[in-house]
C-alpha positions, -999 to 999 in steps of 0.1 A, spaced: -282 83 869 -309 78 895 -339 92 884 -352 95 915 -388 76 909 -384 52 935 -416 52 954 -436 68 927 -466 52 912 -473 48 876 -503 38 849 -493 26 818 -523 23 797 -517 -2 766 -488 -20 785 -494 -55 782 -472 -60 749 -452 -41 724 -439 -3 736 -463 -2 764 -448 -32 782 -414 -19 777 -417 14 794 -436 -6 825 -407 -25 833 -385 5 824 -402 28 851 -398 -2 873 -362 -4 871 -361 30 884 -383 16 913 -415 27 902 -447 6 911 -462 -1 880 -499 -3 873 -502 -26 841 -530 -19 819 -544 -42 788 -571 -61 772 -559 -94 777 -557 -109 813 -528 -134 804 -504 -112 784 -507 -82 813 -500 -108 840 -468 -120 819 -456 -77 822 -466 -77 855 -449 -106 865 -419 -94 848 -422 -57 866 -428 -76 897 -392 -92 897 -376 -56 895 -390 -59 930 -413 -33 928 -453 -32 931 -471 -43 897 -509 -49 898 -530 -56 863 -559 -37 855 -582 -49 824 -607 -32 795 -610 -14 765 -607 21 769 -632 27 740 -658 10 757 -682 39 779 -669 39 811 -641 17 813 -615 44 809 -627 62 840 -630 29 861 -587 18 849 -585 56 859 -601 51 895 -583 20 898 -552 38 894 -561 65 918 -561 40 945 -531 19 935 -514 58 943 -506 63 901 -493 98 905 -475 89 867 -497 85 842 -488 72 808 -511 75 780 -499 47 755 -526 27 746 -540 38 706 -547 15 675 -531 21 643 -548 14 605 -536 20 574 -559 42 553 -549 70 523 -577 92 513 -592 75 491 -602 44 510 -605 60 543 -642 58 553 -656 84 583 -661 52 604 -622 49 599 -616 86 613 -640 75 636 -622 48 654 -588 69 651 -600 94 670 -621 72 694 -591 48 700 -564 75 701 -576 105 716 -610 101 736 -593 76 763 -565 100 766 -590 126 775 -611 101 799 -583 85 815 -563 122 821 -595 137 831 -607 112 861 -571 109 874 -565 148 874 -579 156 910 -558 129 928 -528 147 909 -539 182 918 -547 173 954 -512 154 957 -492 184 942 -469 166 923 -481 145 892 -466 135 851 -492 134 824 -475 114 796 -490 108 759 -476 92 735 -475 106 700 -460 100 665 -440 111 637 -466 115 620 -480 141 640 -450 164 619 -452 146 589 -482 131 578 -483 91 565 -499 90 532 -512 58 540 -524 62 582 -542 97 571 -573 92 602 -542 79 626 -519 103 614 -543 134 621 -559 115 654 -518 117 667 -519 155 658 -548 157 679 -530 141 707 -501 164 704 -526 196 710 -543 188 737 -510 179 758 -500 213 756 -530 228 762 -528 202 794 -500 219 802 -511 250 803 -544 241 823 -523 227 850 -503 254 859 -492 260 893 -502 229 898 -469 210 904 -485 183 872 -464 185 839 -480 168 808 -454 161 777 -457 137 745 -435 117 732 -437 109 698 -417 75 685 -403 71 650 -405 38 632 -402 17 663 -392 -19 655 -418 -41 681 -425 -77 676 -461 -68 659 -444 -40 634 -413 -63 625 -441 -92 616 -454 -68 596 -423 -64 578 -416 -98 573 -451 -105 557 -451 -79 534 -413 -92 522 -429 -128 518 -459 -115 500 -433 -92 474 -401 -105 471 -410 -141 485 -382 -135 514 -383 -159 541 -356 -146 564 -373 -116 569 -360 -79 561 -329 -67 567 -330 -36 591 -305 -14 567 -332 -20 537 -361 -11 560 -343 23 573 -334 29 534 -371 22 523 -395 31 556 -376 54 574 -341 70 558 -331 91 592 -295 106 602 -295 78 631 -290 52 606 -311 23 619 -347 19 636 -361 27 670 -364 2 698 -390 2 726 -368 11 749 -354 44 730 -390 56 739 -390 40 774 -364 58 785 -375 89 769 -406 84 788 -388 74 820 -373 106 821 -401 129 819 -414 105 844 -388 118 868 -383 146 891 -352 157 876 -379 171 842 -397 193 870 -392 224 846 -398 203 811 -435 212 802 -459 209 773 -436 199 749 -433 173 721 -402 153 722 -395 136 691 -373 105 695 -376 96 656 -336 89 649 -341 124 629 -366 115 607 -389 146 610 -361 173 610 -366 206 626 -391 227 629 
């Protein structure tokens, strides 16, 4: 199906590894120009050289988006690469139950998660509004429906997230700009299956790593049967991305495998 983004520019905030990177060159297979967005200048050149060979536009834009005024300078920077797409990926995560969680923990959640979100959609907004035609894209989490006993500040930061893209929605109407989340289950990236692999080592002394069946049956038991991959939420993303979700607006759209149920 052609999703008709060929042309179109996008910012992919967070996109230099992991999920991030993933919808980049995913938006670029539809012929997107791909503004690639990270901390480090090395591992956002390797996604940019990769969007690059879809033969497409890529360009790298560096900083921390928790740092004052470095959201709204990536933002500027997207304006004049023509980012009329912008995807708001880039969040930390930390584990933290209530009884360890510290208000400098909420702190960061919220100031990692949310606040760039806000800066980043805020400064790009007018170019949007003044082209008439514009995609606001967050990324949530399962845990926005369900909260994780054990990411409490992330799990409530995510919620946050969640809120504010519909009221997005709703600010923007008329406006020919749709703003949508999409919220990932148990996604299995490089990072999170290290992750998986140490904590085997560490209780079971395992040095092959997990096997994905136990890790559905333990993490993340859903009617799919197995665990996300980055590009179940590219292409989730991709398509909100598109012209053809012109009259998709302010939702949530959980690609979990069916971990969260219905509403």
């Amino acid at each position: 199906m052609d999703l008709r983004l060929a042309g179109h520019g996008a910012l992919v905030t967070g996109s230099s590894a992991g999920i991030g990177a993933t919808i980049a060159e995913t938006l670029a297979d539809e012929g997107c120009d791909v503004l690639v967005h990270g901390r480090n200048a090395g591992a956002a050149a390797a996604v940019a050289e990769q969007v690059a060979a879809r033969g497409v536009r890529a360009e790298v834009v560096l900083g921390d988006l928790t740092e004052p005024g470095v959201a709204e300078q990536v933002a500027l920077t997207a304006r004049d690469f023509g980012a009329h797409i912008l995807v708001n990926n880039a969040g930390p995560f930390a584990e933290h139950d209530w009884e360890s969680s510290r208000p400098s923990d909420w702190r960061t959640a919220f100031e990692g998660n949310v606040l760039p979100t806000v800066r980043v959609s805020q400064t790009l907004l007018p170019s949007l509004r003044a082209h008439g035609w514009g995609r606001v894209i967050t990324i949530g989490s399962r845990a926005v429906r369900t909260p994780l006993p054990h990411m409490v500040a992330f799990s409530a930061a995510k919620a946050a997230v969640v809120n504010m893209t519909t009221s997005l929605a709703r600010h923007l109407a008329g406006t020919g700009v749709t703003a949508n989340c999409v919220s990932p289950g148990v996604i299995l990236t490089p990072s999170m299956y290290r992750m998986f692999e140490e904590r085997a080592a560490a209780e079971d002394g395992l040095q092959d790593g997990p096997d994905e069946a136990d890790l559905v049956k333990e993490y993340a038991p859903n009617p799919s049967g197995r665990l996300g991959r980055p590009s179940d939420i590219a292409s989730a993303v991709a398509y909100l991305a598109s012209p053809l979700a012109d009259y998709v607006n302010g939702i949530e759209l959980r690609v979990d495998g069916g971990i969260t149920g219905t509403p």
